[in-house]
C-alpha positions as CSV (number, residue, x, y, z in Angstrom):
1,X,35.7,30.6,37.7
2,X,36.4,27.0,38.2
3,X,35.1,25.9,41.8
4,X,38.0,23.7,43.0
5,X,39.5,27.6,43.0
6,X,37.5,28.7,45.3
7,X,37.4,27.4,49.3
8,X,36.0,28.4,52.5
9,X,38.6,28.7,55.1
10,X,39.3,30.4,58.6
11,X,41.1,33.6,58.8
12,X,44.8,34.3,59.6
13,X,46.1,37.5,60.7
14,X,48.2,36.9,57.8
15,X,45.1,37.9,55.3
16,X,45.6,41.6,56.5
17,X,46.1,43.1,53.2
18,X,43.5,40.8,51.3
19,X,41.0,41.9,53.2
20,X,41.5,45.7,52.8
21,X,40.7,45.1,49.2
22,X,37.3,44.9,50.0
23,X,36.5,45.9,53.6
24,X,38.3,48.9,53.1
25,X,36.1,49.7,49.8
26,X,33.5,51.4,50.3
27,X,31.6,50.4,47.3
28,X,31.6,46.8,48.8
29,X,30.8,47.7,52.6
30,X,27.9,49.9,51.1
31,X,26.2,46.9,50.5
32,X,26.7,45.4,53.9
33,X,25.9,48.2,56.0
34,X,29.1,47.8,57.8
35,X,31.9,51.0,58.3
36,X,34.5,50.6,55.9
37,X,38.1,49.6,57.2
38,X,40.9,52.7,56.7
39,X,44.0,51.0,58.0
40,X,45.5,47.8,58.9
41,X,45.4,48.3,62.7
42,X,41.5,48.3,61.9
43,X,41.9,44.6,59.9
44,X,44.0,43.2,62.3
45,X,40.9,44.3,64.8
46,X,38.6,43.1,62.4
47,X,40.0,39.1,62.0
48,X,41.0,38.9,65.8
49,X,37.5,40.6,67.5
50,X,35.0,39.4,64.6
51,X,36.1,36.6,62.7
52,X,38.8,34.5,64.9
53,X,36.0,34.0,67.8
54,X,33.4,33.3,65.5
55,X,33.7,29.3,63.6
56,X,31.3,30.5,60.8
57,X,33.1,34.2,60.1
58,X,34.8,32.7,57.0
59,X,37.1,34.0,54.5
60,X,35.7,33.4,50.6
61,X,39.7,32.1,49.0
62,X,40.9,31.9,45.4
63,X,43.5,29.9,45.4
64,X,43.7,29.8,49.1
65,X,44.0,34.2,49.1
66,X,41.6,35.8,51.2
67,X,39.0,37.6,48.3
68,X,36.2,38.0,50.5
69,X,33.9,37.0,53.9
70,X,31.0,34.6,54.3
71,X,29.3,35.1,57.8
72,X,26.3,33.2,59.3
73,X,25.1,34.6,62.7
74,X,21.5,34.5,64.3
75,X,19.2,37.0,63.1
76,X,18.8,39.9,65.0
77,X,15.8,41.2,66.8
78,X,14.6,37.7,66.2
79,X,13.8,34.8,68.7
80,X,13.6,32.4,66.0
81,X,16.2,29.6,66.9
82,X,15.3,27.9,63.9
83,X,16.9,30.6,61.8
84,X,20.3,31.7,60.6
85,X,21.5,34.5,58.6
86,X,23.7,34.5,56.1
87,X,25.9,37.3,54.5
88,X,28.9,37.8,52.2
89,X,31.2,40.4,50.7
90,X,33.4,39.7,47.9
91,X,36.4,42.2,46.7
92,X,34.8,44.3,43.7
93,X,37.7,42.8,41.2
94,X,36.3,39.5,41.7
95,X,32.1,40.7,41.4
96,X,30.4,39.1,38.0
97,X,32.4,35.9,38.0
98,X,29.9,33.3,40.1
99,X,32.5,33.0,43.0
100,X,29.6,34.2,45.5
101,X,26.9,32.1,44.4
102,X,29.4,28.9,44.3
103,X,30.6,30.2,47.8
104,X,27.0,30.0,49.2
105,X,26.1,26.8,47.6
106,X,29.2,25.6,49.3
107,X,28.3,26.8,52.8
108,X,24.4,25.9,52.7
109,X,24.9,21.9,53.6
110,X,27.6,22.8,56.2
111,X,25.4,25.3,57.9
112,X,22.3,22.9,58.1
113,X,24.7,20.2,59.3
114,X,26.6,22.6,62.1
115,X,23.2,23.8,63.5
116,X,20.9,20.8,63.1
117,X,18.2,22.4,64.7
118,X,17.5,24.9,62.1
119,X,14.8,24.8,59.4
120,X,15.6,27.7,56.9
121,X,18.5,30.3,56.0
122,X,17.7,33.5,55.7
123,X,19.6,36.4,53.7
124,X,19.0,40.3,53.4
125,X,20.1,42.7,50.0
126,X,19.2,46.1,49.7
127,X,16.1,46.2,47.2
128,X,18.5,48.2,44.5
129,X,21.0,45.4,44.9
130,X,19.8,43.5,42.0
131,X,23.4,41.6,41.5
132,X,22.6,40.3,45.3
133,X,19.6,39.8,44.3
134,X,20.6,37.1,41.7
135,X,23.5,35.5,44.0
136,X,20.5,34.6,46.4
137,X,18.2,33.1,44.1
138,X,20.7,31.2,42.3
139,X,22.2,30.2,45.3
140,X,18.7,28.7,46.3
141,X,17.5,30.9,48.5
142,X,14.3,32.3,47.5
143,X,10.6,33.5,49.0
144,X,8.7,31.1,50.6
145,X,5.8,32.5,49.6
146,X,6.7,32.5,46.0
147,X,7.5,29.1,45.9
148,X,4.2,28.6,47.6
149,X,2.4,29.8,44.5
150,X,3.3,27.2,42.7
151,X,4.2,24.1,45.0
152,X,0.6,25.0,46.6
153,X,-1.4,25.2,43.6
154,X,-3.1,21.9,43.1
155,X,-3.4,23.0,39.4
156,X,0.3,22.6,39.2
157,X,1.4,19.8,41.0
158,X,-1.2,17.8,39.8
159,X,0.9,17.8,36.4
160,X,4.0,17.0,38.0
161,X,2.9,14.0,40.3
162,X,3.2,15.5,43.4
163,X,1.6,16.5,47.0
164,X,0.9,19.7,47.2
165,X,2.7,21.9,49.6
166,X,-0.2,23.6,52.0
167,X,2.1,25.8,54.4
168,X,5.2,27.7,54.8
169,X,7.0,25.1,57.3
170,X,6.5,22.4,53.9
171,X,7.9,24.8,51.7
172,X,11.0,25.5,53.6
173,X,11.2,21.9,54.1
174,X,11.1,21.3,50.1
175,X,13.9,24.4,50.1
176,X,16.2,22.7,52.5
177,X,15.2,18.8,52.1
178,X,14.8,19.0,48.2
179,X,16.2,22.1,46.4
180,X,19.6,22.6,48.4
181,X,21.1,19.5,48.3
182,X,20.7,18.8,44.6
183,X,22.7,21.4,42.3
184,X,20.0,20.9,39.3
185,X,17.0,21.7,41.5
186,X,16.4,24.7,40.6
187,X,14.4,27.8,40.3
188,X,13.2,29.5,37.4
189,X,12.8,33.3,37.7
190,X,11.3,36.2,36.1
191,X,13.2,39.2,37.3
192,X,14.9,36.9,40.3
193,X,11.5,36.3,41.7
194,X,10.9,32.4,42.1
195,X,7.8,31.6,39.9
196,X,8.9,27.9,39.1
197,X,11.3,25.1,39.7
198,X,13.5,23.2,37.1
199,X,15.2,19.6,38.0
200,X,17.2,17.5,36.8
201,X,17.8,13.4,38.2
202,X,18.3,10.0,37.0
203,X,15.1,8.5,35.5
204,X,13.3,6.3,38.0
205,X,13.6,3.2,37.7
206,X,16.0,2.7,35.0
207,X,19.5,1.9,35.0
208,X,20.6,4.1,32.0
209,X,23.5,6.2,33.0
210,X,23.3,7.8,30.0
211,X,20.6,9.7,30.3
212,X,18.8,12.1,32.8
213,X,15.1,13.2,33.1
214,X,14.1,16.7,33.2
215,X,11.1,18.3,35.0
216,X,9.7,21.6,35.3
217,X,6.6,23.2,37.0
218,X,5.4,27.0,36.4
219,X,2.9,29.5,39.0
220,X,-0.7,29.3,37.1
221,X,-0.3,33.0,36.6
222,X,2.8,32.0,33.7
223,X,1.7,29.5,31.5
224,X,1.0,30.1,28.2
225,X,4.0,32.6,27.8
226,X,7.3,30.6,26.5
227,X,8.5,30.8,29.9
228,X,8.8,27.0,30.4
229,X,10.2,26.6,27.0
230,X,12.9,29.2,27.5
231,X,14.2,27.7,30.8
232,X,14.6,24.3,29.5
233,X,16.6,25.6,26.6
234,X,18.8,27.7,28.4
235,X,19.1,24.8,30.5
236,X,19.7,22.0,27.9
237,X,23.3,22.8,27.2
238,X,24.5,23.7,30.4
239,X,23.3,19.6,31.5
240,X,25.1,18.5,28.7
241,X,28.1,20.3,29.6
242,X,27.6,19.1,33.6
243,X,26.6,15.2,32.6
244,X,29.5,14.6,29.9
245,X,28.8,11.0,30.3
246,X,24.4,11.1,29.6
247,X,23.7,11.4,25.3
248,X,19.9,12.1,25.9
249,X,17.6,14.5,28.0
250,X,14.5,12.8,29.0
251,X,11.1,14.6,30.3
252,X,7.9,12.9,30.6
253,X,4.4,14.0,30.7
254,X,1.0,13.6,31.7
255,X,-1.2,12.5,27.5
256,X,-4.0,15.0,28.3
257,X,-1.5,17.7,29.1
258,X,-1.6,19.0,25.7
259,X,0.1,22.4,26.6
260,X,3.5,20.4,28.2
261,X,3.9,18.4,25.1
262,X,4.2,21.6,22.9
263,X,6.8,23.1,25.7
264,X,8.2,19.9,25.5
265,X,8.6,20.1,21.1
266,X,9.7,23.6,20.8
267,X,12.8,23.3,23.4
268,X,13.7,20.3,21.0
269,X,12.4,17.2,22.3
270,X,11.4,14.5,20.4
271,X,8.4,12.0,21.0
272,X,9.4,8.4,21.9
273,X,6.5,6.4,23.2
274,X,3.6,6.0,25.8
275,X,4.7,4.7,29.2
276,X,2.4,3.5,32.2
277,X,3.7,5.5,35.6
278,X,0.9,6.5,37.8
279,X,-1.2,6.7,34.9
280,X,-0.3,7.5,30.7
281,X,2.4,9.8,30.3
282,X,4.5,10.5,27.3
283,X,7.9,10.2,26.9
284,X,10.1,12.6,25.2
285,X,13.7,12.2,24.5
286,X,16.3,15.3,23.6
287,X,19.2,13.3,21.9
């Protein structure tokens, strides 16, 4: 699904029907612990008592038709005014297809720019909801704690050039600050848990628009499994594909760090030369 398809938008009482395709489904509302809508007196309910009031009850559009809701609200039971929750619902026809995920990634930069004085989005799925599951984390919305595993592991970031991350307030800094904004920053994940992070900029200091540098950093617990190799190949063609301007993939490393330079061969990259950046790293070029 191409995202200039899909929008976020207010509803109109004129979405009535659209929005009986999946709030009248129970196999959607199941998910969302919400009673499931039976007739259009209910809808019309529905848009002018929940949604209309409400400037971040939003209808998920393809093509400008209502396919589905996006709500953000404060959590409940919680005093934390540094928190919002996020939900969505999307019509069964349209499950599979990346519109949710996009529809999120969409929402996240609003939601921190309409309430400026949060720090961190929060989202619930029902444990068997593994699809959810998968929306969340590719969406960037992941365990702190996980990411802390990594990010806080001196072992790790002392490979990538970075400070370590010693609390939960820095990591959902890194989440929101970092990771959201950026559409390459992302997490690698065994069985959608967050175990690492892949990313993908401009090299630093260089004005070649014709290439990017990719990074990647792995929990301890991983290495040594053809995790880190697997990632960047699945990722390889898919920067390609969102860079049609760059011809080469660059990645760098640390010359002791024997172990990334293997990763580094086997996902196809090819050594260049040595280069002086906070110490000796080795430079590795895809294309």
């Amino acid at each position: 699904m191409e995202s200039s398809r899909i929008s976020l938008r207010p509803f109109r009482l004129t979405d009535v029907d659209d929005i009986l395709l999946w709030a009248g489904d129970k196999r959607v509302t199941s998910t969302i612990r919400w009673d499931t809508l039976t007739t259009k007196e209910e809808a019309l309910s529905f848009i002018k008592e929940v949604c209309v009031p409400q400037p971040w009850h939003v209808s998920i559009c393809i093509d400008d038709r209502s396919i589905g809701f996006l709500w953000v609200i404060h959590p409940a039971m919680s005093d934390d005014i540094e928190a919002v929750e996020i939900g969505y619902a999307i019509a069964v026809e349209y499950w599979g297809q990346g519109i949710a995920t996009k529809a999120l990634k969409m929402a996240i930069p609003r939601i921190f720019n309409d309430f400026p004085q949060i720090v961190k989005i929060i989202a619930c799925a029902i444990s068997k909801n593994k699809a959810s599951h998968r929306v969340l984390e590719k969406a960037g919305l992941t365990d702190v704690d996980d990411i802390l595993l990594w990010a806080g592991d001196k072992r790790v970031t002392s490979t990538i050039r970075w400070d370590t991350l010693t609390t939960k307030e820095e990591a959902l800094s890194f989440i929101k600050e970092v990771c959201v904004p950026q559409p390459w920053h992302v997490s690698i994940c065994i069985d959608d848990r967050s175990i690492g992070f892949l990313w993908v900029i401009h090299p630093a200091m260089s004005d070649d628009i014709e290439a990017v540098e990719i990074g990647y950093a792995i929990a301890v617990e991983y290495w040594g499994q053809g995790i880190a190799t697997k990632a960047l190949k699945m990722a390889i063609p898919r920067i390609f594909n969102d860079f049609p301007q760059i011809v080469k993939i660059i990645a760098c490393a640390i010359s002791k760090n024997k172990a990334s330079h293997r990763v580094l061969e086997k996902a196809g990259f090819h050594y260049e030369r040595i280069v002086t950046l906070q110490g000796e790293f080795k430079k590795y070029g895809d294309k």
